[in-house]
N, C-alpha and C positions, 0 to 999 in steps of 0.2 A: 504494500500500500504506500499509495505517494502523496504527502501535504500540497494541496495547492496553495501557493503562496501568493497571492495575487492582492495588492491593493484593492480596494472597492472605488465604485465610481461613488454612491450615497452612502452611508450611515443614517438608518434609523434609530433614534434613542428614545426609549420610552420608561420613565419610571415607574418603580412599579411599589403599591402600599395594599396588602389584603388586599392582593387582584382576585384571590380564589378561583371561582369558578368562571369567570372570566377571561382567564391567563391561555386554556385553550381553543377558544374563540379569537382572541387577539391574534393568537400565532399561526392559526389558519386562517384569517385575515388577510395577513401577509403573506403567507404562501398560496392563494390563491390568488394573488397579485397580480396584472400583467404589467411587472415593472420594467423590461426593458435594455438594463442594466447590468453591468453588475454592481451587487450589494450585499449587504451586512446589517444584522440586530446587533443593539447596545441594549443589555436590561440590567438597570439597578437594583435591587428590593433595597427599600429605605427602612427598615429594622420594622417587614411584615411580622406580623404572630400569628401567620394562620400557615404555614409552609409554603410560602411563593416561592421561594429560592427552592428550596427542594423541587418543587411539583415543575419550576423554571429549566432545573438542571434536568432532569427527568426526558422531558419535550425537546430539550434543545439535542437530542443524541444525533437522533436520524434525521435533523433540520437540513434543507436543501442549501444553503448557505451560511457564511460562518454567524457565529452569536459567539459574542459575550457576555459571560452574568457576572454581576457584580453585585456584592453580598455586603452593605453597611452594617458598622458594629449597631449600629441603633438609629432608630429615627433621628435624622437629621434634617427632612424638612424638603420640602417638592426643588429648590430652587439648588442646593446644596447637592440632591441626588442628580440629579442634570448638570451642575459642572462637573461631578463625576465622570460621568457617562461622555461627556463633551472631551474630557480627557482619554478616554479611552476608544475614541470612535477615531476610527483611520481615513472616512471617505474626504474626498472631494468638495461632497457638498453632504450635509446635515440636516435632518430634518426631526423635529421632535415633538412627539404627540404624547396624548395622557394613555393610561391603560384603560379605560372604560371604554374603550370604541366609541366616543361620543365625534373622534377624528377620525374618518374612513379613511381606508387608506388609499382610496383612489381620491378623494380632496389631497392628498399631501402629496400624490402625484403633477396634479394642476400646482402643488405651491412650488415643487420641483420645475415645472416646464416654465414658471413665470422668472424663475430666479436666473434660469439658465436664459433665457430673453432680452433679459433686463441686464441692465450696469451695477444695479443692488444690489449690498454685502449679504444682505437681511428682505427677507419677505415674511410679513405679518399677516395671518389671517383674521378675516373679521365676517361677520354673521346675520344673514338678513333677518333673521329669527334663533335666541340663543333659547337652548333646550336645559339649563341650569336652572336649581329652585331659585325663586326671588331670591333669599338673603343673598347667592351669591350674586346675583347679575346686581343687585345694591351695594357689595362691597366690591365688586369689581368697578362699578360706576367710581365711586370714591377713590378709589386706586387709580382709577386713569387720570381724574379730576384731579389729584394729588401731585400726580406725574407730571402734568401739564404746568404745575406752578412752581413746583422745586425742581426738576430735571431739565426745563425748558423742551418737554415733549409734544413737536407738533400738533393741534387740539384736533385734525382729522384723523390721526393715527389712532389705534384702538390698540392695547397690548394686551395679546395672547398668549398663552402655553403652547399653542399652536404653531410654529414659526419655521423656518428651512434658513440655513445659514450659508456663507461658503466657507470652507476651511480657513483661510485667513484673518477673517473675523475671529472663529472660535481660537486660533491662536492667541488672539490679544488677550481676550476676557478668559481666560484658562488661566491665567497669571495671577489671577486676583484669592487670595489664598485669606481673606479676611473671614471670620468667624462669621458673618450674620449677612450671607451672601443675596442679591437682589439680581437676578438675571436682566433682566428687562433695564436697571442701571446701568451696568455694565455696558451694555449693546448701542444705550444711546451716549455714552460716554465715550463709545469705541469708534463707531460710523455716523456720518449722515449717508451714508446710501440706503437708505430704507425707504422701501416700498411695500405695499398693502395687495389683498386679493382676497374677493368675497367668496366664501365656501359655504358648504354645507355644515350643520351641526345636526348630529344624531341625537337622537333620545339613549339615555343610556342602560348598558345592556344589563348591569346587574350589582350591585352593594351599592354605597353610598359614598357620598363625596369624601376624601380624609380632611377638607379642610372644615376644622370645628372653629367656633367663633374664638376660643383660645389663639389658633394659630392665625388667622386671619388678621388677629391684633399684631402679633409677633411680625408681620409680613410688614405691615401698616410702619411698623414702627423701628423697621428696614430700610423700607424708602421714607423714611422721615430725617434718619438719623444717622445710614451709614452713608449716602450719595449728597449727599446737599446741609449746608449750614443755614439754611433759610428758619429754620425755628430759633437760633440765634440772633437772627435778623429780627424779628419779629417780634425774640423776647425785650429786644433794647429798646425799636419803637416803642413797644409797652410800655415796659419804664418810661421814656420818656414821655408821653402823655401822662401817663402817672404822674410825674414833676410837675407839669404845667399843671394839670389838673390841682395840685395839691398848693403852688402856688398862688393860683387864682382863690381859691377855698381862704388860705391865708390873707390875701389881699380882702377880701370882703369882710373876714374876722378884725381888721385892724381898722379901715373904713365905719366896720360896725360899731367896732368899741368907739369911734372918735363920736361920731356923731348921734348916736343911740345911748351908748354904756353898757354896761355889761350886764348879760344876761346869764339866768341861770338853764335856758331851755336848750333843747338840743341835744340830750344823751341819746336817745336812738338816732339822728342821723350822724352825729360823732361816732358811735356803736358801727353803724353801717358801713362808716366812710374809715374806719380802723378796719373789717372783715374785708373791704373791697381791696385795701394794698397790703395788706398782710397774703393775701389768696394770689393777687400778683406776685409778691414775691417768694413764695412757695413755690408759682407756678415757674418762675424765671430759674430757681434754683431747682427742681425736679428739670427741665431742660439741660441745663449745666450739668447735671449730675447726670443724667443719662447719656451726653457726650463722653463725661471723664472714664465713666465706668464702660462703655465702651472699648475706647481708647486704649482701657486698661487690662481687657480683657482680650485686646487684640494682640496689643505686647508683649503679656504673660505667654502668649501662645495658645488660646482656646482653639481646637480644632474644627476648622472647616465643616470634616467628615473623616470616618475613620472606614478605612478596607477590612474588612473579616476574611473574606475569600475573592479570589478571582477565578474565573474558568472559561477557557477559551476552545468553543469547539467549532475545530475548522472543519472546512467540505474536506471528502475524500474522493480519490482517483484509484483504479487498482493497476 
């Protein structure tokens, strides 16, 4: 028996969290393909607890192309297990979908044929109809809304998990080895060659979304904190209104007393107007502080993400 050693033209990357029963639906997915190419699976399990990695390795023996699995020591987080997998993907051009088949894999062929078309590092999918429960299409809303004010992200661009890259791109953003990783950061940090393409969104085939409102905060507070100083910007303006605010309030107290005299009223708007800069400046210093700490935790060395196993099964020739 002889290894084909052959580069790939694509890498697909697909993370994977309690894909369960799912996981052999996705992979005959893709092998029912008509891709065209040659190609390669990237699969992460991001610390599943139902045996994705096992049931992963299992599927992938007799797989007509090469796969990779990649085995995190623990949940590390949808965006973490994606620069994994971005590390480990050989092709040309990249293309990376969720496991819930909610991305067909003939859409991420059209994001393929747009990329290849085009001048674009990056092709982002976007959705005439998204098939996601409300809270997420409202924290996604937020997240784009967010993107467009701290990352200075074009307000017609929509950002997807959905997206096809070309290798040169994912060389830049691979570098980025910081603890509280924000993919979609990265990418508009890296290129303006980005370009859009409207797909299909599926209804999805089976478990539930892994993003719980816990992590959805954690993500939120990624792009708030690791890409952009703008909450800093924001905390000073504060304060500063605060000032004026607090001088004008004095200026009227010293007017008062000249031409009135002094009054004994006024404890609850005194009461109020102490909760209002006190909560300012809590708020200014929880900002700060979640900078330093940060910061702090990026220098200690907090890991990105940790490898358990790798396993790499290539096609055979006899």
């Amino acid at each position: 028996m002889e290894l084909v050693d052959e580069t790939p033209e694509v890498s697909f990357v697909v993370p994977l969290h309690n894909t369960g029963d799912s996981l052999p639906r996705l992979l005959e997915a893709f092998r029912m393909a008509e891709i065209g190419c040659s190609w390669e699976l990237v699969l992460v399990d991001d610390g599943s607890a139902d045996g994705t990695f096992a049931r992963a390795s299992e599927l992938a023996h007799d797989y007509p192309v090469p796969v990779t699995l990649v085995e995190l020591a623990r949940n590390f987080g949808e965006h973490a297990a994606v620069l994994e997998a971005y590390r480990r993907a050989r092709g040309r051009l990249v293309v990376n979908l969720d496991d819930d088949l909610q991305n067909p894999v003939s859409e991420a062929l059209k994001l393929l044929k747009h990329l290849r078309e085009s001048n674009a590092e990056v092709v982002y999918s976007h959705y005439a109809e998204k098939k996601h429960s409300w809270p997420r299409n409202v924290a996604s809303w937020l997240a784009n809304r967010c993107a467009t004010l701290l990352l200075g992200k074009p307000r017609d661009l929509y950002l997807s998990s959905f997206r096809a890259l070309r290798r040169e791109l994912v060389g830049r953003i691979v570098t980025y080895r910081g603890p509280y990783p924000y993919i979609d950061g990265l990418i508009l940090g890296a290129t303006n060659r980005i370009a859009t393409l409207e797909v299909e969104h599926a209804e999805r085939v089976g478990g539930r979304s892994g993003y719980t409102p816990r992590k959805l905060v954690r993500l939120a507070l990624s792009l708030l904190f690791d890409f952009s100083v703008m909450p800093l910007r924001l905390a000073s303006v504060l304060g500063v209104l605060l000032c004026v605010v607090g001088a004008l309030i004095l200026v009227e107290v010293v007017i008062e007393t000249i031409f009135v005299g002094q009054r004994q009223l006024g404890w609850g708007s005194l009461m109020g107007a102490l909760a209002v800069f006190s909560g300012a400046q809590l708020l200014m210093l929880g900002i700060i502080g979640e900078y330093v700490g940060r910061a702090f935790l990026t220098v200690s060395g907090k890991p990105q993400s940790l490898v358990r196993t790798v396993i790499q099964h290539e096609t055979q020739t006899a």
